[in-house]
N, C-alpha and C positions, 0 to 999 in steps of 0.2 A: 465422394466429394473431395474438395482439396484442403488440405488441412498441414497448420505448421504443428512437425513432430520434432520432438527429442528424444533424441537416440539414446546417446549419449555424453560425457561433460564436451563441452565444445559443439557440438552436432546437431544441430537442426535442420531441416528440411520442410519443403513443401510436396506432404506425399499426397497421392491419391490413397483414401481409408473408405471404410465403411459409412455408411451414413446412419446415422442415429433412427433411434425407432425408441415408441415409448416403450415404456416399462414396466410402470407403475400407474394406476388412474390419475393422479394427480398432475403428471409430468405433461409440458410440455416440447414441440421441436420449434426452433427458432432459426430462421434465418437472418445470418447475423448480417448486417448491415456495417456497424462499425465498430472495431476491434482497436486495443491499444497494449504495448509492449509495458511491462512495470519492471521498476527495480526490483520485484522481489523474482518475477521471472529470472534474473538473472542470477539467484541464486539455487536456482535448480540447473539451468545454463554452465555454471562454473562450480557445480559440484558441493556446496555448503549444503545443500539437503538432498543426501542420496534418493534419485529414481532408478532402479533397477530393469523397469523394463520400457517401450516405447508410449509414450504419452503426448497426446493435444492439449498444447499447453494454451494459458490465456485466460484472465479472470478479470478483465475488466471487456466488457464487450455490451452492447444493444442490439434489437433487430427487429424483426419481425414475427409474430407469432403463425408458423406454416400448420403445425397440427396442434390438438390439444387431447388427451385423456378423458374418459367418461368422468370421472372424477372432477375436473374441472370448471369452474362456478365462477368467476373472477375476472378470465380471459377468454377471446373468443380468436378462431381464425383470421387473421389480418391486423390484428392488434399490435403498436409497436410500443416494445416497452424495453427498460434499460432492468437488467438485473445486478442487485449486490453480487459483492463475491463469496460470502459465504452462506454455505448453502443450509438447508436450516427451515424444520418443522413449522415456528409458529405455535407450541402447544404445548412442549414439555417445560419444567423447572425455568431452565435456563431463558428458554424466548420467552416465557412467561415475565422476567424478570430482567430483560431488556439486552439479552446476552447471547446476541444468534450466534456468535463465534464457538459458542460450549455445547449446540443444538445434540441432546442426547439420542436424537436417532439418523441424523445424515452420516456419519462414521461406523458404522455398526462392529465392523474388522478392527481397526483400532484405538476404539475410543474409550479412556478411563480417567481415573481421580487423581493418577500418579502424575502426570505432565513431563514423564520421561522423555530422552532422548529419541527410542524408539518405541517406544508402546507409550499405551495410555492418555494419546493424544484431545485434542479439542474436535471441534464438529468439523462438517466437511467442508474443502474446498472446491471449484472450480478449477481445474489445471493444474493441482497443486500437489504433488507424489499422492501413491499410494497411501502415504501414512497421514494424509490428509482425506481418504474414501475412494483414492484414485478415479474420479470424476475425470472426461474429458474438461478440457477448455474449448475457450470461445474462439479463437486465432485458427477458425474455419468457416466453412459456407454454411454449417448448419451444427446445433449442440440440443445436447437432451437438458434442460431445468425439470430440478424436480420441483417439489411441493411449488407447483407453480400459483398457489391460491394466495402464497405467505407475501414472498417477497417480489417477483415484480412489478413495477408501477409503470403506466401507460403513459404515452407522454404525446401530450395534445398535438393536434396538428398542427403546420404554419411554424414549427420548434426545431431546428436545425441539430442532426446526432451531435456536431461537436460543441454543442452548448449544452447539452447535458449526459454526454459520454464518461466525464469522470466523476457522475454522482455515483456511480459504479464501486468506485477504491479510493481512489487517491484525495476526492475533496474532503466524503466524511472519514477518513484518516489523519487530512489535515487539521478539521475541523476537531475529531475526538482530541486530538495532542492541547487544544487549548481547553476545552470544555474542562477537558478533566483535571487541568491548571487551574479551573475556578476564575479565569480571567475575567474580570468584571468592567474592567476600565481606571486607564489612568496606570497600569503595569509597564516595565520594559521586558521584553521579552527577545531574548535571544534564540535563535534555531539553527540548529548545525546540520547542514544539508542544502542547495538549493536546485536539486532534484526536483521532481516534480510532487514528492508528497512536501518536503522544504517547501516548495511555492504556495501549492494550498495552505498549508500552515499559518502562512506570513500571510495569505488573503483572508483566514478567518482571524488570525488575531487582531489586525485592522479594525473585520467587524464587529468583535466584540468590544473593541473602544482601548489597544493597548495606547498606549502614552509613545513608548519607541520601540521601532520591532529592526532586530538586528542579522543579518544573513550573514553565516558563516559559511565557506566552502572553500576550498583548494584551486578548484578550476575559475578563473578568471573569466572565463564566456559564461557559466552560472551567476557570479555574482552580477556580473553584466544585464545578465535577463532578468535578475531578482530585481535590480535597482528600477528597468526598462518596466515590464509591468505591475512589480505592487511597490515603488516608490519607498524603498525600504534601507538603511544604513549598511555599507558592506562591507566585511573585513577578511583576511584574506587568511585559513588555515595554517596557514604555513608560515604566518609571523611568529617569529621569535616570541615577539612581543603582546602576544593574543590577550591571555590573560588578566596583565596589566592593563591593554586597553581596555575589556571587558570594564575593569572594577573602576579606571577614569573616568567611563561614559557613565558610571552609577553610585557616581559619590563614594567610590573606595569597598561599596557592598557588596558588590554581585546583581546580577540581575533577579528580576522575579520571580522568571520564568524562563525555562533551558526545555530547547524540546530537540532529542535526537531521532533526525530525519534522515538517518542514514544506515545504522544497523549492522551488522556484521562483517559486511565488505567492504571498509573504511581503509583507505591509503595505509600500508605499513613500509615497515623499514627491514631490513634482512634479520638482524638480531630481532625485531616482533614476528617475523614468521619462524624465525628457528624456536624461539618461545615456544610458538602454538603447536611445533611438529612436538617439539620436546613434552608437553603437557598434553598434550592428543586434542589439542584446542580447535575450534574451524573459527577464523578468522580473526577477528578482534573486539573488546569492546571498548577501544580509546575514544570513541567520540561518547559515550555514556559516561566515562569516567571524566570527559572532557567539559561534561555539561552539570558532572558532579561540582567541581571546581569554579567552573561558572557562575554557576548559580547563587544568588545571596543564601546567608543562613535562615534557614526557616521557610524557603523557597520551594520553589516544585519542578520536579524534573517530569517528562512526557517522553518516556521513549516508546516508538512507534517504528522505528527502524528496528527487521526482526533481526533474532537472534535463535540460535539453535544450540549450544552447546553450551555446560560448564566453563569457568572461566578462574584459574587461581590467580590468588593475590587483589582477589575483589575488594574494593577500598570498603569497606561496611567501615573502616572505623572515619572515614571522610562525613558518610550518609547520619552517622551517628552522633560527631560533635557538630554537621552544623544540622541536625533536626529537620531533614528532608521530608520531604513531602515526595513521593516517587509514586507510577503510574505508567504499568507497561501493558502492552496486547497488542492483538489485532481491533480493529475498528470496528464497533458494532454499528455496521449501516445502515442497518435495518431502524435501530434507534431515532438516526437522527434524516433519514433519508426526505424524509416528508416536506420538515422545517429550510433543511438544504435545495428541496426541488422549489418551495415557495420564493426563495430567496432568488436563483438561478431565471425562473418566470416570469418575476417581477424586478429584471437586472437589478438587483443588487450586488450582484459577485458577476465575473466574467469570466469563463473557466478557461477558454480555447486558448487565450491567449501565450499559454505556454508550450503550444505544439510548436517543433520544430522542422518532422518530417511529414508526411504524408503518402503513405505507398503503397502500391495492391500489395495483399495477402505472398504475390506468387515471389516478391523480394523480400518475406519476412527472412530467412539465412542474412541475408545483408543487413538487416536494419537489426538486428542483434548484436552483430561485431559492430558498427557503430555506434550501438547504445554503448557496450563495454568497453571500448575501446575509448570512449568520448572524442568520437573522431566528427568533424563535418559540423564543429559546435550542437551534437545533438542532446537535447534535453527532454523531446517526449516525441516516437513514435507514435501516430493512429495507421493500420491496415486497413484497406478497405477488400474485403472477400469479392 
C-alpha cells in the first residue's frame, strides 16, 4: 500500500510499505478514506519527540472497515467509522474512569506511573513514535485499529467524512480545553493559537455559552479565518501591547479563561532558543506562560498544546499568587465523542469549515512543508488515499 512515512527530522515520503494484517482478534483493517495532517504531527516532523526509526505517521483519519478479527462484535466488513486517536482497551482502571489516553495495556513497551521524558509513558498512540506503542498511522490506504470493539463509532450514511473527520482530534481537543475550564456561560475566554485545535476551541466555547471568546495568534491569515468562521474578537501575538489589551477588554482582570492551543513549537526569538540549547529544553513554553499572565486571578488555564520536556524558570510562583486553576493532556475522545457526534448530526457545530487544502495522500511531502512553513495561507490539510 502507499503510505506517508518518516524517515527522518524534515523527511517524509510517500512509500510503498507493507499492508497491514490483523493481529490480535479484536483488531480491525480499515480502508482509510479520509486522512488529515495535525500540529502535533509536526512535531515528530521537526524532531521535538524523537522517532528513531521509519513510521506511518497520521492519527486523525476514518474509513472503511475491509476486515475484522474473530474477536470482533461491534463492527462488521463495510462498516465506515471515524477512529479516536488514542488508542485504548476500554476495561482497565483508567478507561474505566474516563481516561483513554492512560489505557494500561495499548503501550505495553513503554508504559508506566513516572510520566518521564523517555519511559514511563501514557497509552498508545496512533502514528505517534515508539514511545507512544509505535502504532502505524492513518496518512495511508489501509491501518490496523486495535481493540476495535471500544472506540470506533459508525457514522450513518447520507454524512459527508469532512463533517465528521475531526471528531477524531482536534474537535474533542478543542472541546476538552473548555469542558475542563468549567465554562458554564456568560465567561470571556481568551485562546492562544488559531490553528486548528485554536478553531475548535473558539467553536466550542461559543457552545457552551462564553460571553467573548478572544483569538490570539501571530499569523494574520489565522486570525483572519478565526474571525471568518467562529466570529470571534482578534488580536494579534506580537503586540507590544497584548497584555494590556487583554486586562482592557476585561475590566483590568484578566480573562476567565486562557486556553493554550499551541504547545511547544510557539514562535521564538534567538536568545529563546539559545536558552533551550543551554538548558537542554525542546522548544518553549511562552505561550502557557503567556496564558499564565493572561488570565484573571482565580482563573483557569487549559493547555492542550503538547509539550515534552522540562522547562527552567517555570513561573509556579505566577500560578501561586493569582490561585490558578491549571489543566493539561491529551484529549480524552473517547469521553466526549458521543455528545460531539450528536452535536456535529444534528448541525450544531460545523467542523469543515476550517480546511484550507485538500490533496491525495501521494502530495503528503508538500502539504507538510506548507503546514510548517504556513506557506499558501494553510491552516488544515485533509489527504484523501
Amino acid at each position: 500500500m502507499k503510505a506517508a512515512v518518516f524517515h527522518k527530522i524534515g523527511d517524509i515520503s510517500v512509500d510503498n510499505v507493507e499492508d497491514p494484517k490483523i493481529e490480535h482478534e479484536e483488531d480491525v483493517i480499515l480502508k482509510v478514506t479520509s486522512t488529515a495532517i495535525c500540529g502535533s504531527d509536526l512535531h515528530i516532523y521537526d524532531g521535538f519527540f524523537p522517532q528513531l526509526k521509519d513510521q506511518v505517521l497520521g492519527h486523525e483519519f476514518m474509513g472503511i472497515v475491509e476486515d475484522a478479527g474473530k474477536g470482533v462484535t461491534k463492527l462488521k466488513k463495510g462498516d465506515r467509522v471515524i477512529i479516536p486517536f488514542p488508542i485504548a482497551c476500554g476495561h482497565c482502571f483508567f478507561c474505566n474512569h474516563d481516561l483513554p489516553g492512560h489505557c494500561e495495556h495499548s503501550n505495553p513497551e513503554n508504559y508506566g506511573p513516572e510520566g518521564d521524558m523517555m519511559k514511563g509513558k501514557g497509552g498508545g498512540l496512533f502514528g505517534y513514535t515508539d514511545m507512544y506503542g509505535g502504532y502505524d498511522g492513518g496518512q495511508a490506504e489501509y491501518v490496523r485499529v486495535p481493540f476495535a470493539n471500544y472506540s470506533p463509532r459508525v457514522v450513518p450514511d447520507g454524512i459527508d467524512d469532512e463533517q465528521v473527520l475531526f471528531l477524531t482530534d482536534i474537535f474533542p481537543t478543542g472541546w476538552t480545553a473548555i469542558d475542563w475550564a468549567g465554562v458554564k456561560g456568560g465567561e470571556t475566554v481568551v485562546i492562544f493559537g488559531s490553528g486548528p485545535v485554536g478553531l475548535m476551541a473558539q467553536k466550542a466555547a461559543w457552545i457552551r455559552g462564553a460571553k467573548r471568546v478572544i483569538a490570539v495568534d501571530i499569523e494574520q491569515y489565522r486570525l483572519d479565518r478565526a474571525a471568518q468562521v467562529n466570529n470571534v474578537e482578534t488580536l494579534n501575538g506580537k503586540d507590544e501591547d497584548l497584555f494590556q489589551k487583554i486586562y482592557e477588554m476585561t475590566e483590568g482582570r484578566g480573562a476567565d479563561v486562557c486556553v493554550d492551543a499551541v504547545g511547544v513549537e510557539a514562535n521564538r526569538s534567538l536568545g529563546e532558543k539559545l536558552k533551550a540549547v543551554l538548558n537542554v529544553e525542546k522548544g518553549t513554553p511562552k505561550i502557557m506562560e503567556n496564558c499564565f499572565k493572561a488570565v484573571r486571578r482565580g482563573g483557569h488555564v487549559s493547555v492542550v498544546g503538547v509539550y515534552g520536556s522540562p522547562y527552567d524558570n517555570f513561573p509556579i510562583h505566577r500560578i501561586f499568587d493569582k490561585g490558578l486553576h491549571l489543566h493539561f493532556g491529551q484529549a480524552p475522545v473517547q469521553k466526549y465523542i458521543d455528545e460531539l457526534f450528536d452535536l456535529t448530526l444534528n448541525n450544531k457545530v460545523v467542523l469543515n469549515d476550517i480546511i484550507s487544502h485538500r490533496l491525495p495522500l501521494s502530495e503528503a511531502s508538500h502539504a507538510y512543508d506548507i503546514f510548517k512553513k504556513k506557506e499558501d495561507d494553510c491552516v488544515k490539510v485533509v489527504l484523501r488515499p
